[in-house]
C-alpha positions in Angstrom: 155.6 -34.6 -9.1 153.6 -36.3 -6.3 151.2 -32.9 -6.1 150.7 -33.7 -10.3 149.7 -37.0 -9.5 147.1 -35.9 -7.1 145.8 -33.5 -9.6 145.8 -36.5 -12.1 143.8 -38.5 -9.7 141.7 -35.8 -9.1 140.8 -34.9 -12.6 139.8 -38.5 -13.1 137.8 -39.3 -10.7 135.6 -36.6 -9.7 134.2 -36.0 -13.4 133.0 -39.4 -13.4 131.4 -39.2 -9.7 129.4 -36.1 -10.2 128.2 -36.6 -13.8 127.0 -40.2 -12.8 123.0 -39.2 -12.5 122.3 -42.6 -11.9 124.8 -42.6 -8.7 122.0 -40.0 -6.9 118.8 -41.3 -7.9 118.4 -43.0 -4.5 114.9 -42.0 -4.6 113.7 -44.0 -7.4 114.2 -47.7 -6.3 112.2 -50.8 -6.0 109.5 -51.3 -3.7 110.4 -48.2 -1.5 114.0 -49.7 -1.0 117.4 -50.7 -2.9 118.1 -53.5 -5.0 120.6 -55.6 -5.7 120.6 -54.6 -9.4 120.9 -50.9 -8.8 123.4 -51.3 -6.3 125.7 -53.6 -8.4 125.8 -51.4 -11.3 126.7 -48.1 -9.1 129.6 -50.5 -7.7 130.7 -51.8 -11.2 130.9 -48.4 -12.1 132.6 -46.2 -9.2 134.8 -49.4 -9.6 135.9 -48.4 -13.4 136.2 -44.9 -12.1 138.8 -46.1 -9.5 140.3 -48.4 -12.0 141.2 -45.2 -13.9 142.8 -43.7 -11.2 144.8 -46.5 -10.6 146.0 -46.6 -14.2 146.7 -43.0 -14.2 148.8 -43.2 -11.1 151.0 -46.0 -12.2 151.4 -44.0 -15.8 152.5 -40.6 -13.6 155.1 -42.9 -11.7 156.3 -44.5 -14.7 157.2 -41.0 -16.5 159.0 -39.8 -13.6 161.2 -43.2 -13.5 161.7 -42.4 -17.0 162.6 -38.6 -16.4 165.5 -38.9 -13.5 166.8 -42.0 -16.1 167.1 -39.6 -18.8 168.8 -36.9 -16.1 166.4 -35.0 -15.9 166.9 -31.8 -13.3 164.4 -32.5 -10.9 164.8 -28.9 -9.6 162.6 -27.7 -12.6 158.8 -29.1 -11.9 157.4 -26.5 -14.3 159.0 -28.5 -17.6 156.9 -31.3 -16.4 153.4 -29.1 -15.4 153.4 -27.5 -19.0 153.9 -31.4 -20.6 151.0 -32.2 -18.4 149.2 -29.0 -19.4 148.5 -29.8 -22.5 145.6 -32.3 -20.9 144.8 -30.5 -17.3 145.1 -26.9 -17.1 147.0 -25.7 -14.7 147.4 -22.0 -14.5 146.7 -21.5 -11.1 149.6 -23.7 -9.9 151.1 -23.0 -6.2 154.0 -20.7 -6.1 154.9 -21.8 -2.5 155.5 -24.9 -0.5 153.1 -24.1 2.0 150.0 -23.7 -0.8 151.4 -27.1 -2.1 150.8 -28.7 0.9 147.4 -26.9 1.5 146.1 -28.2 -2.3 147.4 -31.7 -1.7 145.3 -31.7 1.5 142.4 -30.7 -0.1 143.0 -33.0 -2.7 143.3 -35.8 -0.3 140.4 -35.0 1.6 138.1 -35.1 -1.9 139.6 -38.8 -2.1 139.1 -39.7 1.2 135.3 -38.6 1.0 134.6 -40.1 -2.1 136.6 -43.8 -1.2 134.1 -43.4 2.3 131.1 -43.2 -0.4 132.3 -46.1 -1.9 132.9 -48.4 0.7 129.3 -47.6 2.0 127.7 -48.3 -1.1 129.2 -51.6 -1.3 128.5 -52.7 2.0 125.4 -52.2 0.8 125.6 -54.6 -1.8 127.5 -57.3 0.3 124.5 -57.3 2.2 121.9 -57.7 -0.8 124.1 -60.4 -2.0 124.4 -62.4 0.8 120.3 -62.7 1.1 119.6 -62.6 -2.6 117.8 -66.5 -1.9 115.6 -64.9 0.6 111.8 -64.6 0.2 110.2 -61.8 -1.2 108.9 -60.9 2.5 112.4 -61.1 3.8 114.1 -59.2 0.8 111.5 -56.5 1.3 112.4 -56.5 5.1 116.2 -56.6 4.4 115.8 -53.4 1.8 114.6 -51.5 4.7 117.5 -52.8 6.9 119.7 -51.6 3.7 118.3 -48.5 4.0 118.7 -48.1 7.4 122.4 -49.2 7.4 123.1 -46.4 4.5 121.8 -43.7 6.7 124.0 -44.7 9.4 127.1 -45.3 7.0 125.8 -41.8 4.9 125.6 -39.9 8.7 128.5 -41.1 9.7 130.7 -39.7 6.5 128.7 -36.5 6.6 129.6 -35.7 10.8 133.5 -37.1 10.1 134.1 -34.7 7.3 132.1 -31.8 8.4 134.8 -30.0 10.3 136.7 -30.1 7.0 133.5 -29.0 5.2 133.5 -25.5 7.1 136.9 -24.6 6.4 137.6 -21.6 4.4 140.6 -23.4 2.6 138.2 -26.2 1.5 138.6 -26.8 -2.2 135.7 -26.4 -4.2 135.7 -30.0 -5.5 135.4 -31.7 -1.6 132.9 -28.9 -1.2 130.6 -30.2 -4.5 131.1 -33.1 -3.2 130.0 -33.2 0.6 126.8 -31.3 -0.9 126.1 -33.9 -2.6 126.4 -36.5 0.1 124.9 -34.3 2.5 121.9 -34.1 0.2 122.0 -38.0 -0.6 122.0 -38.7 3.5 118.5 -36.1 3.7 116.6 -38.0 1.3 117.7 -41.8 2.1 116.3 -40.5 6.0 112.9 -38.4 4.2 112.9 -41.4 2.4 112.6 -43.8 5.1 110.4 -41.4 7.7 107.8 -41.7 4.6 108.2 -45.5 4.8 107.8 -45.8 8.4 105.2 -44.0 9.1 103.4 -45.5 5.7 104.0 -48.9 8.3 102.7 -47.1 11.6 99.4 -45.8 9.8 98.5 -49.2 8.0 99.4 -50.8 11.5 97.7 -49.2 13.1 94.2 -49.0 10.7 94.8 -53.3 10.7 94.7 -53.1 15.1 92.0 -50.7 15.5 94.2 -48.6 17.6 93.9 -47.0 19.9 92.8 -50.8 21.5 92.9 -53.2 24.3 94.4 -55.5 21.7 96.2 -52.8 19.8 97.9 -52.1 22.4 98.9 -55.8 23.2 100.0 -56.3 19.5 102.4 -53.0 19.3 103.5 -53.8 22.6 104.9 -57.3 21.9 106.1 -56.1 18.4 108.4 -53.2 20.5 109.6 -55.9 22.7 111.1 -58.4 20.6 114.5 -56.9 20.7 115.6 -60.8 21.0 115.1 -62.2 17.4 118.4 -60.6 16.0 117.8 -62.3 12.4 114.2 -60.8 12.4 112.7 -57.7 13.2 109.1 -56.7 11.8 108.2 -53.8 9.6 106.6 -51.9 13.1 109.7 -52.7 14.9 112.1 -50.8 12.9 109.9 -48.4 11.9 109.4 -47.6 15.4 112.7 -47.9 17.0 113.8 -46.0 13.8 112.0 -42.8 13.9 112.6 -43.4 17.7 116.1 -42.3 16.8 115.8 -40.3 13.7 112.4 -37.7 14.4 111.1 -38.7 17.8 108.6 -35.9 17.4 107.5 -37.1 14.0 106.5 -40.6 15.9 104.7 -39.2 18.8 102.5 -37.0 16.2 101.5 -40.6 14.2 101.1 -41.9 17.6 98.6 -39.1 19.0 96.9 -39.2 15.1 94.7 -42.2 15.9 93.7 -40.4 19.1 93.3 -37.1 17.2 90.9 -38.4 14.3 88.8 -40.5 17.3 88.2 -36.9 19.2 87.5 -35.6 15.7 84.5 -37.4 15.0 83.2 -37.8 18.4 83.5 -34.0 19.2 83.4 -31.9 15.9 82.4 -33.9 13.2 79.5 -36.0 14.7 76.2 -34.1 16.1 76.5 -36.1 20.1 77.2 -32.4 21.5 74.4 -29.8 20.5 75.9 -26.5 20.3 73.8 -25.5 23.6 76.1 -27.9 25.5 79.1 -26.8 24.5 79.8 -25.6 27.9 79.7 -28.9 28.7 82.2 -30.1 26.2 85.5 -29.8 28.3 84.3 -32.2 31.0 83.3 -34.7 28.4 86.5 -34.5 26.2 88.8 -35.1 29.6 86.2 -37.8 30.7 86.8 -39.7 27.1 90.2 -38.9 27.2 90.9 -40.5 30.2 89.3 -43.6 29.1 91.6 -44.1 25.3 94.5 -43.0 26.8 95.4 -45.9 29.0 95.9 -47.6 25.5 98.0 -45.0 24.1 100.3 -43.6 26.6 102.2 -47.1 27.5 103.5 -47.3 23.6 104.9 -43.3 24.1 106.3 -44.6 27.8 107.9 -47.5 26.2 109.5 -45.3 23.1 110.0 -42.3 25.2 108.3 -39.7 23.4 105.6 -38.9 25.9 106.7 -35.5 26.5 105.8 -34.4 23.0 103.0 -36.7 22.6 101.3 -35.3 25.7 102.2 -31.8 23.9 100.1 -33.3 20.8 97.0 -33.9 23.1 97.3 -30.4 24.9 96.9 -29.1 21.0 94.2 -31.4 20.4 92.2 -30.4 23.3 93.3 -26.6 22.4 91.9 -27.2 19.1 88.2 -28.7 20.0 87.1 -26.5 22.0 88.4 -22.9 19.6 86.4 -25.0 17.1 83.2 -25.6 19.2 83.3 -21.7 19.9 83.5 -22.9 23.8 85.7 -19.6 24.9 82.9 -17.1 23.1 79.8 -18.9 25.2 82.4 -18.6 28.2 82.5 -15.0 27.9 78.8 -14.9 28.4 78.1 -17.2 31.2 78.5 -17.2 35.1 81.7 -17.6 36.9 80.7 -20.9 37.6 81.6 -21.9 34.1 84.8 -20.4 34.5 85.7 -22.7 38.0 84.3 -25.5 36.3 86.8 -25.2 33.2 89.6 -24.5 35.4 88.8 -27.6 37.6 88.5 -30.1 34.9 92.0 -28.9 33.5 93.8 -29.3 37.0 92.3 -32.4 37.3 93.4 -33.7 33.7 96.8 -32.2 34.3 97.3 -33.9 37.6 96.2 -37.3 36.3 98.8 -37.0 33.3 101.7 -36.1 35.6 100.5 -38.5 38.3 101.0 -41.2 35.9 103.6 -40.2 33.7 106.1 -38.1 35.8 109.9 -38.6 34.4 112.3 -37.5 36.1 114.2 -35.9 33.6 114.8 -32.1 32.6 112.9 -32.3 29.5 109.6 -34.0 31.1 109.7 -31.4 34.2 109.5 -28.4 31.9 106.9 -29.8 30.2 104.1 -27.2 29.5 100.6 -28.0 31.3 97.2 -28.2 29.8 96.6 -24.8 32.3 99.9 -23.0 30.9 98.3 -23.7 27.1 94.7 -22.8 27.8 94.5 -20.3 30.5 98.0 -18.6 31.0 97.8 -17.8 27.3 94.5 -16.8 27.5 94.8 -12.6 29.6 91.5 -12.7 30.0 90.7 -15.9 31.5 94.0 -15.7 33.4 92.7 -13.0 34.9 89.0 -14.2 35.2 90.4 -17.1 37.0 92.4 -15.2 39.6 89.8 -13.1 40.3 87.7 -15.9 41.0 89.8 -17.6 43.2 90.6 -14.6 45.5 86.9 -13.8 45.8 86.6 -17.5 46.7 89.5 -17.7 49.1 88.2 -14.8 50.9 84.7 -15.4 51.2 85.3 -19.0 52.5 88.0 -17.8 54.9 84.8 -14.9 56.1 82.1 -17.5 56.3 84.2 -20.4 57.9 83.2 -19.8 62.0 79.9 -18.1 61.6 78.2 -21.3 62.0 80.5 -21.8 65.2 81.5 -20.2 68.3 84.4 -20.3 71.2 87.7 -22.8 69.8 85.1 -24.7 67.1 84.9 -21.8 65.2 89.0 -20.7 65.2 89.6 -24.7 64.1 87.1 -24.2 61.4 88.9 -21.1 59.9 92.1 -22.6 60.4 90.9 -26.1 58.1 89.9 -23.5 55.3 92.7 -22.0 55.5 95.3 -25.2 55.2 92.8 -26.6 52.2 93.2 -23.4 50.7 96.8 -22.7 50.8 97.5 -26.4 49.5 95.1 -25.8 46.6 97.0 -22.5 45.8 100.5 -24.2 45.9 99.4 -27.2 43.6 97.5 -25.0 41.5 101.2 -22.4 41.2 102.7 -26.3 40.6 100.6 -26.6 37.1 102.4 -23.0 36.0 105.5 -24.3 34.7 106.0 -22.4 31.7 105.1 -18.8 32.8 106.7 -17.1 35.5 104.7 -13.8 35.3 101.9 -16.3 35.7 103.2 -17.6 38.6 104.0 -14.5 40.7 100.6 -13.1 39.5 98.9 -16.1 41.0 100.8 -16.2 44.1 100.8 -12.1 44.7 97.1 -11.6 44.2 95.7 -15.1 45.6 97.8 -17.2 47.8 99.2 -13.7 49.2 95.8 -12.2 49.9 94.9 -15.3 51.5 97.3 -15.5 54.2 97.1 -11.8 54.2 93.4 -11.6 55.1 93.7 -15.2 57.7 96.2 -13.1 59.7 93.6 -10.3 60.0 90.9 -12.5 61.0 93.3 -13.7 63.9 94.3 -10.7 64.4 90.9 -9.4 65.1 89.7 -12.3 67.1 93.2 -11.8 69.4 91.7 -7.8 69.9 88.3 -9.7 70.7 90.2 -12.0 73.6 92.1 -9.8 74.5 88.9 -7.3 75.5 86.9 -10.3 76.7 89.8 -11.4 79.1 89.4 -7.9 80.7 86.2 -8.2 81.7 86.6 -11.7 82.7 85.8 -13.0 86.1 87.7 -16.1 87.8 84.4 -18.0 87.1 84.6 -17.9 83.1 88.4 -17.2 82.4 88.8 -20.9 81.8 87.0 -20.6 78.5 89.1 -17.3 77.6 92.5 -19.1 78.5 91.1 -22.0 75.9 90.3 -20.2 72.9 93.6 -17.9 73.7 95.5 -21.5 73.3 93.3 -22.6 70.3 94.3 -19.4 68.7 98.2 -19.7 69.4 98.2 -23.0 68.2 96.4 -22.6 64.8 98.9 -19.9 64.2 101.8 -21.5 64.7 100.4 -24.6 62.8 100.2 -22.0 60.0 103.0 -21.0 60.1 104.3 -24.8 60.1 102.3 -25.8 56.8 104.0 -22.6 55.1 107.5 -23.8 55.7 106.1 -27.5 54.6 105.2 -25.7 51.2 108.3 -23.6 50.9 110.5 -26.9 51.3 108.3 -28.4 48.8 108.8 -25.2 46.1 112.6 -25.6 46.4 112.4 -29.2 45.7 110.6 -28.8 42.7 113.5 -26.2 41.9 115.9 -29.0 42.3 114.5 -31.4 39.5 115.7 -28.6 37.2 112.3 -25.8 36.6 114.1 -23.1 38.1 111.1 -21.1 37.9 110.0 -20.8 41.3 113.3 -19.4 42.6 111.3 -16.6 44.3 108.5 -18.2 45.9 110.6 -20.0 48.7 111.6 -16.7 49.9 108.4 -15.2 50.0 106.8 -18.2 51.9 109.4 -18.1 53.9 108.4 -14.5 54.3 104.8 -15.3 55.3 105.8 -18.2 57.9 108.0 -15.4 59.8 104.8 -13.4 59.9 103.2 -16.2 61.3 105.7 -17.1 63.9 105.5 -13.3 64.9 102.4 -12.8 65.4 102.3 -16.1 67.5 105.1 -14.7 69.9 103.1 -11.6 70.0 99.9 -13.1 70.5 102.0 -15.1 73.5 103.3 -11.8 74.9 100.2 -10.2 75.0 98.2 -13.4 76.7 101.1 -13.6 79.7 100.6 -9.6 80.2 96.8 -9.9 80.5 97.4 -12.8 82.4 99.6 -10.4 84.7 97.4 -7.7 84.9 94.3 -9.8 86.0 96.6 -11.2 89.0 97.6 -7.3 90.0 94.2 -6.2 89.6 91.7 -8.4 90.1 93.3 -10.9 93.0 94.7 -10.5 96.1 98.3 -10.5 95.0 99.2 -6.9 94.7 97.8 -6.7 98.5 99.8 -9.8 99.4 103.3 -7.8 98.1 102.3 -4.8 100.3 101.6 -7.1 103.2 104.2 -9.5 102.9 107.6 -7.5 104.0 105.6 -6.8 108.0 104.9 -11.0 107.5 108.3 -11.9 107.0 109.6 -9.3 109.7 106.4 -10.0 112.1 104.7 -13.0 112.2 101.5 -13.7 113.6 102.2 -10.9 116.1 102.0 -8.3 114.0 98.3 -7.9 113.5 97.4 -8.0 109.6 96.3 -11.3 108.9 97.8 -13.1 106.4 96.0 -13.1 103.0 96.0 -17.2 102.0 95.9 -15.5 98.1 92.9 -18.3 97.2 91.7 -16.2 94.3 95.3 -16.4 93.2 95.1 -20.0 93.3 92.2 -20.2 91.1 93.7 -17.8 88.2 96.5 -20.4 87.8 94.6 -23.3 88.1 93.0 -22.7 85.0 96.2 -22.8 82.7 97.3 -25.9 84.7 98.4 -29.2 82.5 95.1 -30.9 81.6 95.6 -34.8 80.7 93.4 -33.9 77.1 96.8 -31.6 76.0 98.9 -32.6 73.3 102.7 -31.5 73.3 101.6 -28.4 71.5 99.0 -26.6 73.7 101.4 -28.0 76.5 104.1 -25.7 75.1 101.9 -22.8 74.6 100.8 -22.9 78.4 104.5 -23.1 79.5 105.4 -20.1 77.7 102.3 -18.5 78.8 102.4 -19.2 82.1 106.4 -19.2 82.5 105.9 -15.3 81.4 103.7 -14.8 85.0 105.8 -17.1 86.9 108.6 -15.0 85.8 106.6 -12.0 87.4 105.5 -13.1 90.6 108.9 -14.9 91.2 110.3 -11.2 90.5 108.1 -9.5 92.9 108.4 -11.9 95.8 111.8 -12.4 95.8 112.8 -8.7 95.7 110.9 -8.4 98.9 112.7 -11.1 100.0 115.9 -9.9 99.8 115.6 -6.8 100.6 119.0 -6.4 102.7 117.4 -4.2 105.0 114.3 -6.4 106.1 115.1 -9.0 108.9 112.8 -11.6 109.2 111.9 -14.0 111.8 111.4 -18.0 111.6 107.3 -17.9 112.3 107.1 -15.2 109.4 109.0 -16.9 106.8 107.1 -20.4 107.9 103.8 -18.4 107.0 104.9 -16.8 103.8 106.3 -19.9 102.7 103.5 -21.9 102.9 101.2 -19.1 101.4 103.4 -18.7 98.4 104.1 -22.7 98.5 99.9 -23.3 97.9 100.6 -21.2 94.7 103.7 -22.7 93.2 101.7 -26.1 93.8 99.1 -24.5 91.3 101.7 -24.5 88.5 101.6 -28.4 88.6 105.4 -29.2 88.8 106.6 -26.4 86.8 110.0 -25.9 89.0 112.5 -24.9 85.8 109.9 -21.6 85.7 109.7 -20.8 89.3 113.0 -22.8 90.7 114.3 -20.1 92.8 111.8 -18.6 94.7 110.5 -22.3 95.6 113.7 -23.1 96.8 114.0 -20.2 98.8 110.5 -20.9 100.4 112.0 -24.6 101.4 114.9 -22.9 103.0 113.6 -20.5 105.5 111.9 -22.7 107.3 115.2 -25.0 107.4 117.2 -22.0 107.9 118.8 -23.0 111.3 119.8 -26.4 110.3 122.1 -25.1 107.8 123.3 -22.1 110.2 125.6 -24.1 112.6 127.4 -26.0 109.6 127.8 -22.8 107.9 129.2 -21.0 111.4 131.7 -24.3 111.6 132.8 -25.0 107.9 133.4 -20.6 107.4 134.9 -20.4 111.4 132.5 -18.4 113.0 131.4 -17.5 116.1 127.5 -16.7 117.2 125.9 -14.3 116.0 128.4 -13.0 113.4 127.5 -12.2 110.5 128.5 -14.2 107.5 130.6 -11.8 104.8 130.0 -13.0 101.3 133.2 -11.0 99.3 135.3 -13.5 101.9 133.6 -16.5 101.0 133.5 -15.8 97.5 137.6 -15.2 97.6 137.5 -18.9 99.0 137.2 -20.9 95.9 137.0 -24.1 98.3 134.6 -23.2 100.7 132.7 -21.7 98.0 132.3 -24.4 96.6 132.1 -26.8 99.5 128.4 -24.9 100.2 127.2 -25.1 97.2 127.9 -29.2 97.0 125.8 -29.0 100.2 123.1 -27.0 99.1 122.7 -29.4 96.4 123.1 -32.4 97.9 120.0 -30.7 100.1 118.0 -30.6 97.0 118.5 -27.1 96.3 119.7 -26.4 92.9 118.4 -23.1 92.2 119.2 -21.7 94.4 122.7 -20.7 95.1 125.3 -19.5 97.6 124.6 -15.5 98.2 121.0 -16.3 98.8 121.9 -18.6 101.1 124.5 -16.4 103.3 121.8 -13.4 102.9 118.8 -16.1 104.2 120.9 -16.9 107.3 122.1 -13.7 108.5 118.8 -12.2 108.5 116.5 -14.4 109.7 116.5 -14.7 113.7 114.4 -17.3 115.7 
């Protein structure tokens, strides 16, 4: 009996909802919104229409009062669907409790949807009643609030009910229905778009916008969110497209802009058609100057991303229609830079001032993604320019200059160039094949062909440093430096850039994900070639002092020194020419921290070497020495070390070792005493070492003594075989 009421209900209301044409004819009201009249009549009539329901309901619970009085079974509902058959057909009545409940779901769900309707509508009317004493601006005003306030009602009843909407067990009635709603919601909102932007146009046709005092007007019209009992035609129109189609506003927004560029640029005669190559600069140059009065208003309604996209297509649009790209084809390649310039530079000023941090701005296609990425062959005019460029300016960079001015002069084009590749790759948002194009056949071949020019001028030094004399190796040694150092500073700006790309990766793009990788990839080549470049520098460096100074005939010399003296002969080479060789890498006060770093590797590579050499002859176990030998080899080898300007950490041992032969019998008695010796024993090392005191008692002293290079088994090995 309860599902018969339902179906009572039903059959009473819905009729009279769908057959009401004057319930849907939102469209045709007053003044572009709705009255009071309209309104009250669609209330006064759902009203009768629920009335009826009402009366049916009550009538259904009377006759089954009257039906369990009379004794009715109630165990037979079809008695009662055939009585009620003879108004509502039936036939397709539910054989099972479960369908039951499914159809008095459905049923419930048509009421629900149409009550919703209801109570919109007469909140509506609540509203026009309350303000029906207001002026005719005011009512004209509060009719767009109206309709504002039935979109949101309208929206709200479409979204709650849609889940219901898409379900296969949806009756047809809730499905007529929500179509019609549905449909009702998409005009009220065309409906007031139209109105809107109807405001924005006349607007902005009364400010002569795009304007200094346009722009002051719309401004203070967006901002007066404090009035809450008045709100101006451009207020709501605004904020409500804002909400509703922000891409609709930004297109009336850029139209001003659009019909100004029109007449100035296509429809006027201020640009003959033989300067249309001309036409790019000027249109940026003009741009820049109007948009200063349009882009706050998109800032402040946040729909600069697609008006910026709006301008992009404007630009796009003036120059197909001056036939700019077919005198382009025919001109020099100095056209081509030009174009490509003034678009970086336009695209850097509207990021520059614009930038949003959010995922939707970053992505944000560039004036160079929309012009020249789509464009294959000026893509690939472009790239081929800029190689050609990069190269040629990388080639001509030192001929004016010679020596270290002309390695820092090719090392400033090359920093300028790889920061105008990496900004230029910045611009390519939107392409990655772009992207790696650019960075494999321009900012590759850049670095590519630097490192060969290094690489050349290293084979140059290196050959120039063999034929070298003492005189002029200063001026080698300098440019060697210059050219370590602008190396590695390369190879520094390239991780600078990479740690740049993969920021930009973080603010959301994602489309760079290679390009850390492979400038990673290029700074490793870098930082190779500089060790290199440092390896081969120290082994020239090496060779000179075996070849061309008196150190190789110093080693052959100095064992019959150490073991002779004075006495035995061979006079004992003072190694002056030695002295010099070093002098010339010594710390000058000019350095900074970097060439200071390149010399100590440099020269910490030949003070490895000569350290080597002289201390195997040293200790050599089976050369004895004698006190006035190792005085005169110490202070020959002493003069050098002095040449390496304080550089103990690289040389450490063998100057401590020249310190202690001379001292050698001061520290022989304490040894004798501390180990338990007796004169002329000689000291065993394995013992002392099994001593972990005494072991370590010496090597306090030495170090106390100042010798902390040195340690204990050179020590023992000094003093047993060096004899007064």
């Amino acid at each position: 009996r309860l599902l018969l009421t339902i179906i009572i209900t039903i059959k009473a209301i819905i009729p009279s909802i769908m057959s009401s044409s004057r319930f849907h004819q939102l469209t045709q009201v007053e003044n572009c919104g709705v009255t009071s009249d309209w309104l009250s009549r669609e209330l006064s009539r759902a009203q009768s229409c629920l009335d009826q329901v009402n009366t049916a309901l009550t009538s259904t619970q009377q006759r089954r009062r009257s039906v369990q009085d009379d004794g009715h079974d109630d165990d037979r509902p079809h008695d009662s669907c055939h009585h009620h058959d003879r108004h509502f057909h039936y036939a397709s009545s539910p054989k099972n409790n479960l369908c039951k409940l499914q159809l008095l779901s459905n049923r419930i769900d048509c009421l629900s949807i149409a009550a919703r309707y209801l109570d919109a509508i007469q909140m509506i009317s609540s509203s026009s009643s309350s303000d029906s004493n207001a002026s005719s601006r005011d009512h004209h005003l509060f009719s767009m609030q109206q309709l504002i306030t039935l979109e949101s009602q309208l929206g709200t009843i479409v979204q709650s009910f849609s889940e219901e909407y898409t379900a296969e067990l949806s009756s047809k009635e809730f499905h007529q229905i929500y179509n019609e709603l549905r449909n009702r919601h998409d005009k009220v909102q065309r409906h007031i778009r139209a109105r809107a932007v109807l405001t924005l146009r006349k607007t902005f046709q009364d400010v002569a916008f795009p304007s200094s005092h346009g722009l002051q007007y719309i401004l203070s019209e967006l901002n007066s969110h404090d009035l809450e009992s008045y709100k101006s035609d451009l207020h709501m129109s605004m904020w409500t497209l804002q909400k509703m189609d922000v891409e609709l506003l930004a297109r009336e927004l850029a139209r001003p802009l659009i019909q100004r560029v029109q007449h100035h640029f296509l429809k006027s005669d201020t640009i003959p058609n033989d300067k249309v190559l001309k036409v790019p600069h000027l249109l940026f140059a003009y741009l820049k100057q109007v948009l200063p009065y349009v882009a706050p208003i998109a800032v402040e309604v946040q729909c600069e991303l697609y008006f910026y996209n709006c301008v992009n297509g404007l630009i796009q649009h003036v120059m197909f229609q001056r036939g700019f790209f077919e005198k382009l084809g025919g001109a020099n390649v100095m056209a081509m830079t030009n174009l490509v310039q003034d678009i970086l530079k336009y695209d850097d000023y509207i990021l520059s001032k614009n930038v949003r941090r959010k995922e939707g701005w970053v992505n944000m296609p560039t004036l160079l993604d929309k012009l020249v990425c789509a464009n294959g062959k000026l893509l690939d005019g472009w790239i081929h320019v800029e190689r050609t460029h990069a190269i040629s300016a990388l080639d001509h960079s030192g001929k004016d200059y010679h020596g270290c001015d002309a390695i820092v002069s090719t090392a400033e084009v090359f920093h300028s160039l790889i920061h105008s590749h990496c900004c230029k790759i910045s611009f390519l948002r939107q392409t990655q094949k772009c992207r790696i194009q650019y960075f494999q056949q321009v900012l590759l071949a850049s670095c590519m062909h630097y490192l060969n020019i290094l690489h050349r001028r290293a084979n140059g030094l290196k050959s120039a440093m063999d034929k070298s004399t003492i005189y002029d190796l200063s001026v080698n040694s300098a440019e060697w430096i210059m050219l370590i150092q602008c190396t590695e500073q390369a190879a520094q700006t390239l991780v600078l850039k990479q740690q740049e790309t993969e920021e930009n990766d973080q603010d959301g793009t994602g489309r760079a994900s290679h390009l850390p990788h492979q400038l990673r990839s290029l700074s490793e080549s870098f930082e190779k070639f500089s060790v290199a470049m440092v390896e081969e520098c120290s082994q020239r460096l090496v060779d000179l002092l075996m070849e061309r100074t008196t150190f190789s005939s110093f080693l052959m010399t100095a064992g019959h020194l150490l073991s002779h003296g004075h006495s035995g002969g061979i006079p004992s080479d003072r190694m002056e020419d030695v002295c010099m060789v070093l002098s010339v890498w010594s710390d000058d006060a000019s350095d900074g921290p970097e060439r200071t770093s390149i010399k100590d590797r440099i020269l910490g590579k030949a003070c490895g070497f000569v350290e080597q050499q002289l201390l195997e002859i040293v200790f050599d176990e089976s050369l004895y020495m004698i006190a006035d030998g190792c005085k005169e080899f110490s202070q020959v080898v002493s003069g050098v070390l002095r040449e390496l300007n304080g550089r103990r950490q690289q040389c450490g041992r063998l100057g401590d070792v020249c310190k202690f032969m001379p001292q050698v019998e001061k520290f022989r008695e304490p040894l004798y005493i501390l180990l338990g010796k007796e004169g002329d024993e000689k000291l065993d090392f394995l013992e002392l070492e099994g001593d972990g005191t005494l072991y370590s008692e010496i090597e306090l002293m030495l170090q106390v003594k100042g010798f902390s290079y040195m340690n204990v088994e050179d020590a023992i090995s000094l003093v047993n075989r060096i004899r007064k």
